[in-house]
KEVOTOR-704467 format. One record per atom (N, C-alpha, C, O): residue number from 1; atom name; x, y, z. Coordinates in pm, whole numbers, always signed. Atoms other than C-alpha are relative to their C-alpha. Last residue first. Layout:
N
(NUM, "CA", (X, Y, Z))
...
This chain:
73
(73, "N", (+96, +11, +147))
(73, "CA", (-936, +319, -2270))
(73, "C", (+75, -140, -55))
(73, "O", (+40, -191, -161))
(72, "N", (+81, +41, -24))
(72, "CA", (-731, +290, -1928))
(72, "C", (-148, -47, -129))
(72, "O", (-239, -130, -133))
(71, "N", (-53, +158, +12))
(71, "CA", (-419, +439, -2029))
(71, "C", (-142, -102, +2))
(71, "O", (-145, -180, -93))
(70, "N", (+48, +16, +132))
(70, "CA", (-592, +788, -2181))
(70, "C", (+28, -167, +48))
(70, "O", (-27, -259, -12))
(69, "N", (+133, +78, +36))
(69, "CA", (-624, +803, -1772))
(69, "C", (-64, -28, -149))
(69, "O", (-180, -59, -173))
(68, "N", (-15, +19, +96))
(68, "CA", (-242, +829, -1683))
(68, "C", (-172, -23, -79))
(68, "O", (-193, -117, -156))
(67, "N", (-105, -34, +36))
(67, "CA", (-188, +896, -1336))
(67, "C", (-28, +65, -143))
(67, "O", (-18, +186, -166))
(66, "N", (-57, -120, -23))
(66, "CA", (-503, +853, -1244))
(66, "C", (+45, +87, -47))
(66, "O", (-1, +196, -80))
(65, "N", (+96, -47, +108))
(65, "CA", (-547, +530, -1451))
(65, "C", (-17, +203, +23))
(65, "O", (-27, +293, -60))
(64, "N", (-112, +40, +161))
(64, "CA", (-199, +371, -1222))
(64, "C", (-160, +133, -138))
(64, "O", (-122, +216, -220))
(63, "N", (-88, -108, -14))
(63, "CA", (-385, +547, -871))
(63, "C", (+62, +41, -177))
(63, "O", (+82, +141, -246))
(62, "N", (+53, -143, -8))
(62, "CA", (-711, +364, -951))
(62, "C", (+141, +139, -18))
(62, "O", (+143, +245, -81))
(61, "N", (+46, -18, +137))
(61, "CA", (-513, +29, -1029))
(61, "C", (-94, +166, -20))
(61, "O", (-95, +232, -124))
(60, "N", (-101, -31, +74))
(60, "CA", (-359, +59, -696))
(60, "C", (-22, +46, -167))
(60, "O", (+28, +137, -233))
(59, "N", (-52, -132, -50))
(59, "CA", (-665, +113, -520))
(59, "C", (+105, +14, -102))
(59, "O", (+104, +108, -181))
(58, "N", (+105, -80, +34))
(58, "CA", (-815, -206, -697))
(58, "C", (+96, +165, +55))
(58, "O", (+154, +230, -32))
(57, "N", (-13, -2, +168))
(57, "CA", (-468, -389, -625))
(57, "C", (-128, +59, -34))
(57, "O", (-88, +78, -149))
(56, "N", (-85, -31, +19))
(56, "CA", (-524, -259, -246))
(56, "C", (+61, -39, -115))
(56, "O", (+161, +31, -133))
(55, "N", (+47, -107, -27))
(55, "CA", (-876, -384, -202))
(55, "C", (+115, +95, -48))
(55, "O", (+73, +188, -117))
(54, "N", (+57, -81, +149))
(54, "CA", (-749, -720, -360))
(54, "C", (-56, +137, +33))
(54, "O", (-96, +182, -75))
(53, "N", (-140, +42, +116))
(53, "CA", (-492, -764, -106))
(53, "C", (-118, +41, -96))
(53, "O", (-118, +148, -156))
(52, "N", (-107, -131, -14))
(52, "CA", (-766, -641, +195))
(52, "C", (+121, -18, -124))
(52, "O", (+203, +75, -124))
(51, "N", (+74, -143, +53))
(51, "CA", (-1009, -885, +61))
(51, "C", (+89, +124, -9))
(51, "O", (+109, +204, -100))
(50, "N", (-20, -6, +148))
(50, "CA", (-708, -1173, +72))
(50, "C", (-107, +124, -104))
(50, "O", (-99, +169, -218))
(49, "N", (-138, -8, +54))
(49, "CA", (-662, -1083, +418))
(49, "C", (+32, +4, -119))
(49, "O", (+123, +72, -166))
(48, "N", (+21, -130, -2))
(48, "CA", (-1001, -1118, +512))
(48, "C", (+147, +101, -58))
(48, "O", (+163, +215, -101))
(47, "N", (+121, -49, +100))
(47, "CA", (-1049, -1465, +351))
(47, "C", (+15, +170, +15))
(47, "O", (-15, +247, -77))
(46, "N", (-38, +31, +161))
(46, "CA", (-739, -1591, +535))
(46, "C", (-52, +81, -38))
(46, "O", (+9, +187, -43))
(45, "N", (-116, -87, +27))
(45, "CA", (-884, -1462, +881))
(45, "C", (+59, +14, -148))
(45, "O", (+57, +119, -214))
(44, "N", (-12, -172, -40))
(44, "CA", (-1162, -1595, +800))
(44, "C", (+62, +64, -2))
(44, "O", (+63, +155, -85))
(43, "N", (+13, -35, +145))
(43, "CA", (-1000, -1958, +718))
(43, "C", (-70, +175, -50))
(43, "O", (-32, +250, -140))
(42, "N", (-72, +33, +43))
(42, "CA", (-859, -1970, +1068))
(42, "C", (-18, +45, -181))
(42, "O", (+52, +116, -253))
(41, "N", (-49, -106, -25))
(41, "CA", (-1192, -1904, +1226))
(41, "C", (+147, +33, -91))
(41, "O", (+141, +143, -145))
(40, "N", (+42, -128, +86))
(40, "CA", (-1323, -2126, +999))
(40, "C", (+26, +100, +103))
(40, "O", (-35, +202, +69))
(39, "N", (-40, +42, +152))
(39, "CA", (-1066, -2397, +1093))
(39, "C", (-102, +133, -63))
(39, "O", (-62, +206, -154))
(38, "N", (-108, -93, +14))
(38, "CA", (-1103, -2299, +1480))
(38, "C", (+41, +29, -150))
(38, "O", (+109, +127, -180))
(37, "N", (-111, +101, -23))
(37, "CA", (-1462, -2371, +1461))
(37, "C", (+128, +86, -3))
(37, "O", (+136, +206, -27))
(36, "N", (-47, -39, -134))
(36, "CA", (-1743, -2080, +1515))
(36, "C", (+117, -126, +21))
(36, "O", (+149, -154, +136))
(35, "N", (+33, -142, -67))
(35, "CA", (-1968, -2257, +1207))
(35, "C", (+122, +2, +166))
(35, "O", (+143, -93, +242))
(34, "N", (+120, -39, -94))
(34, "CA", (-1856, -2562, +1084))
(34, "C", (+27, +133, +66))
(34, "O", (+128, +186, +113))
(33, "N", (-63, +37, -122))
(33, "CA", (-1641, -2533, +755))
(33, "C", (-130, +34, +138))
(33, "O", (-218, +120, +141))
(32, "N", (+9, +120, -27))
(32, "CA", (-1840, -2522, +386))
(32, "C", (+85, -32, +188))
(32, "O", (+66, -146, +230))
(31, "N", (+167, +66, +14))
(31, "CA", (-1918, -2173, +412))
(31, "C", (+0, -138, +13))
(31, "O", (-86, -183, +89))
(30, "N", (+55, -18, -143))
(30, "CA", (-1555, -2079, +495))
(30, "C", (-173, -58, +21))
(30, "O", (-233, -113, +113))
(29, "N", (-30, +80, -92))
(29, "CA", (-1424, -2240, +170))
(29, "C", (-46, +12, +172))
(29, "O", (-49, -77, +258))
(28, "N", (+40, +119, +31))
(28, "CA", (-1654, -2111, -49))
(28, "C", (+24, -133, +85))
(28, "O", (-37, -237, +110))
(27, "N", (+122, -35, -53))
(27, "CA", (-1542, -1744, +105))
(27, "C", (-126, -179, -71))
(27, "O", (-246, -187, -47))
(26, "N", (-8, +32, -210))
(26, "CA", (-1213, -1859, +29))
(26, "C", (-132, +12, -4))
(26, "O", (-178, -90, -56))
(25, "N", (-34, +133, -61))
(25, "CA", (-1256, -1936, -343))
(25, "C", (-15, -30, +176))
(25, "O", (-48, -116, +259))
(24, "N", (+148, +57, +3))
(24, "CA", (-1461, -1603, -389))
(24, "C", (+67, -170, +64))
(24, "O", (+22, -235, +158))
(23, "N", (+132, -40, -122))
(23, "CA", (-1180, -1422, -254))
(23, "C", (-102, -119, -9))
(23, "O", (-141, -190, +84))
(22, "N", (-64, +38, -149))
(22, "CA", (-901, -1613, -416))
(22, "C", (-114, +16, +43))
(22, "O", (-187, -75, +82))
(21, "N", (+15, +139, +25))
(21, "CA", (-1082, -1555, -788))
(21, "C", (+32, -94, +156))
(21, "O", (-17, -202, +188))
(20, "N", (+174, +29, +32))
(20, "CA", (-1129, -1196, -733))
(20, "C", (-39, -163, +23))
(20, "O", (-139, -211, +77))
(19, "N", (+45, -87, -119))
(19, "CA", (-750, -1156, -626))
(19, "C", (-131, -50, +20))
(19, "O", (-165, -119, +116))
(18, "N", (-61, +132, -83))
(18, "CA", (-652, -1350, -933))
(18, "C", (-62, +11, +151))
(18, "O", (-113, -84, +211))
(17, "N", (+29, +92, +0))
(17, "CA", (-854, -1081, -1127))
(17, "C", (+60, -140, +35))
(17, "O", (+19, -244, -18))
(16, "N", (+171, -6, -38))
(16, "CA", (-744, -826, -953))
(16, "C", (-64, -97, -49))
(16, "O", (-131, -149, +40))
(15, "N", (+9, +54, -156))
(15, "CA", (-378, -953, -985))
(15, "C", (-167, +30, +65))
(15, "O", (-230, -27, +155))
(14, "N", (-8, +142, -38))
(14, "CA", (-456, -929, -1352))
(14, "C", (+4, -65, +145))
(14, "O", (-50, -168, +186))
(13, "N", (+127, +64, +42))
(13, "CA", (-566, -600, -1362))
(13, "C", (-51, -183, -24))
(13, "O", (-151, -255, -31))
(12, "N", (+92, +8, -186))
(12, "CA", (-250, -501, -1135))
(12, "C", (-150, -65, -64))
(12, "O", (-217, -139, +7))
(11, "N", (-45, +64, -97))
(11, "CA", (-30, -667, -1469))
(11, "C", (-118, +11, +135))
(11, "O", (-173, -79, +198))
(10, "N", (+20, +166, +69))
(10, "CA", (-218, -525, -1727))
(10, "C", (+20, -55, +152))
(10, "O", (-68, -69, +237))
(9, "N", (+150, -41, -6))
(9, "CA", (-197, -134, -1582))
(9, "C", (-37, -152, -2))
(9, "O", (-112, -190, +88))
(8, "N", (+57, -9, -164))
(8, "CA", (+176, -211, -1515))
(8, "C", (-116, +0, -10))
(8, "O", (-151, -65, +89))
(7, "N", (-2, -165, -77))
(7, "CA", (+208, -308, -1869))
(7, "C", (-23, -18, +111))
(7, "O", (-82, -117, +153))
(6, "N", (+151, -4, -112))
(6, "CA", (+249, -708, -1983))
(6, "C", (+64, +160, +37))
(6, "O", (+182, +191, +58))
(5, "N", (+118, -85, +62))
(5, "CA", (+501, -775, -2242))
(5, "C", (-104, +23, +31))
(5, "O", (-203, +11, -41))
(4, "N", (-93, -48, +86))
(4, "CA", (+693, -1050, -2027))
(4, "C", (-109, +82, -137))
(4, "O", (-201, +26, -195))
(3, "N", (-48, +79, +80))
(3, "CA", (+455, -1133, -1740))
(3, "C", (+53, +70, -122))
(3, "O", (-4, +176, -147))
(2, "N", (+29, -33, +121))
(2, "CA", (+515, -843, -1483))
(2, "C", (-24, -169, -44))
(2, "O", (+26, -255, +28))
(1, "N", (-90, -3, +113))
(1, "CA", (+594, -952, -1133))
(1, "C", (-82, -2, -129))
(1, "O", (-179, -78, -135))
């Protein structure tokens, strides 16, 4: 969801940077869990899930500049 006077371009550039901020969080959190446990198996999964979500707001944001690429300046 938009915040109120936010563009689509704004908006996915924000979920990339929320996105950015998840990843690195997980991947902080798998490093600290013991190796081959169920909890970092568990948190893996997470972590890969939240790559694939920001892989797909990056894609998206490619399509939105595409579209429109004076938007992006």
């Amino acid at each position: 969801m938009a915040h109120h006077g936010e563009t689509e371009i704004e908006m996915v550039q924000r979920h990339i940077r929320q996105g950015e901020e998840s990843v690195t969080s997980q991947r902080k959190i798998v490093a600290s869990l013991p190796p081959d446990s169920a909890l970092e198996k568990t948190a893996r999964q997470l972590l890969v899930q939240f790559e694939d979500a920001l892989e797909n707001h990056r894609a998206h944001l490619t399509r939105l500049l595409n579209q429109n690429p004076e938007a992006g300046l």
